[in-house]
C-alpha positions in Angstrom: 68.6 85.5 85.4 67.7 89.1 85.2 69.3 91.7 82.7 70.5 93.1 85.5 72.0 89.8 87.1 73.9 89.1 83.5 75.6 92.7 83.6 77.2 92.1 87.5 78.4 88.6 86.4 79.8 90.1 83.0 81.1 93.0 85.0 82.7 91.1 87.7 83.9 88.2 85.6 86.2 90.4 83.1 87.3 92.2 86.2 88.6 89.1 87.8 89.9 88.4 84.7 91.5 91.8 84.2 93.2 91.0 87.5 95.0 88.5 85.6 96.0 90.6 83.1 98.8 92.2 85.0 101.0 89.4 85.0 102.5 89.8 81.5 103.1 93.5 82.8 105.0 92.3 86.7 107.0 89.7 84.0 108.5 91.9 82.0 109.7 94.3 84.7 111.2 91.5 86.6 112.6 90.6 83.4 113.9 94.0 82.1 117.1 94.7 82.7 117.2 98.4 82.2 115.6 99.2 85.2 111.8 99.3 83.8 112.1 102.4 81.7 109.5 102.3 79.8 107.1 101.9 82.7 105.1 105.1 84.0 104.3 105.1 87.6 102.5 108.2 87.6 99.4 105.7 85.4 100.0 103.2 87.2 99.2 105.2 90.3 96.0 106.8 89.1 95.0 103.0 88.1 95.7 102.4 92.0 93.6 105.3 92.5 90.8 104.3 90.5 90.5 101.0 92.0 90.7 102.0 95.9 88.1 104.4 95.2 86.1 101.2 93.6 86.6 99.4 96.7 85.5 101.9 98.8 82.5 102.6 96.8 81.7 99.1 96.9 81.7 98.6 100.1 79.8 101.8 101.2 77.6 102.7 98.6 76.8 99.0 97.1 78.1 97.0 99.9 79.5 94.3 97.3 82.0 92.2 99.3 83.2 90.3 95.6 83.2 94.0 93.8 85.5 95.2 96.7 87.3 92.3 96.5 88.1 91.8 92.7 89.3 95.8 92.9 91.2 95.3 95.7 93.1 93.1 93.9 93.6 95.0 91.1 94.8 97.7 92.9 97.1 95.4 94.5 98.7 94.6 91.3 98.9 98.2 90.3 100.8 98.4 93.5 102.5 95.5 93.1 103.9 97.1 89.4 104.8 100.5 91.2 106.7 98.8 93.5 108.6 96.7 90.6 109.2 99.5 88.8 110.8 101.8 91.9 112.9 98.6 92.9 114.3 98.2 89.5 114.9 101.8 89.2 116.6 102.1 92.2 118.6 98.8 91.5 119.6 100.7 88.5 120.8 104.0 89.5 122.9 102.4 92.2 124.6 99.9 89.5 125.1 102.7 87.4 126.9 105.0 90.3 128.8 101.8 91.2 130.5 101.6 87.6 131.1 105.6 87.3 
């Protein structure tokens, strides 16, 4: 295996992995019950950002189908987070209006 070959598998390994990494985030804003205040969805949306414009670098500049697909699905759990987040917010706000 070429130097080269080693540094696409480390890349797209811990970038599979990093996928995974989200889950302890999505946990703990289905589990917070102050409406995910501590969250930032303005980050969150530049990580989005970041990743679709991996994707589409990977597919039209590289054309790596597994690249495209291991940062598609990290932008789909930086959406996934973002939309968390917004739900929880907006669950708040209305319980809070409710008991005023």
């Amino acid at each position: 295996m070429t130097a080269a070959e080693l540094a696409t598998a480390a890349f797209t390994l811990c970038n599979a992995v990093r996928a995974l990494a989200y889950l302890p985030q999505i946990l703990r804003i289905i589990q917070d019950p102050d409406g995910a205040r501590a969250i930032s969805c303005a980050t969150w949306s530049i990580f989005a950002i970041s990743h679709l414009t991996t994707v589409i670098y990977a597919l039209l500049a590289a054309y790596d189908w597994t690249m495209a697909a291991v940062f598609g699905a990290n932008a789909l759990a930086c959406a996934t987070i973002i939309g968390l987040t917004l739900f929880k917010r907006r669950r708040e706000q209305a319980r809070l209006a409710a008991a005023i």
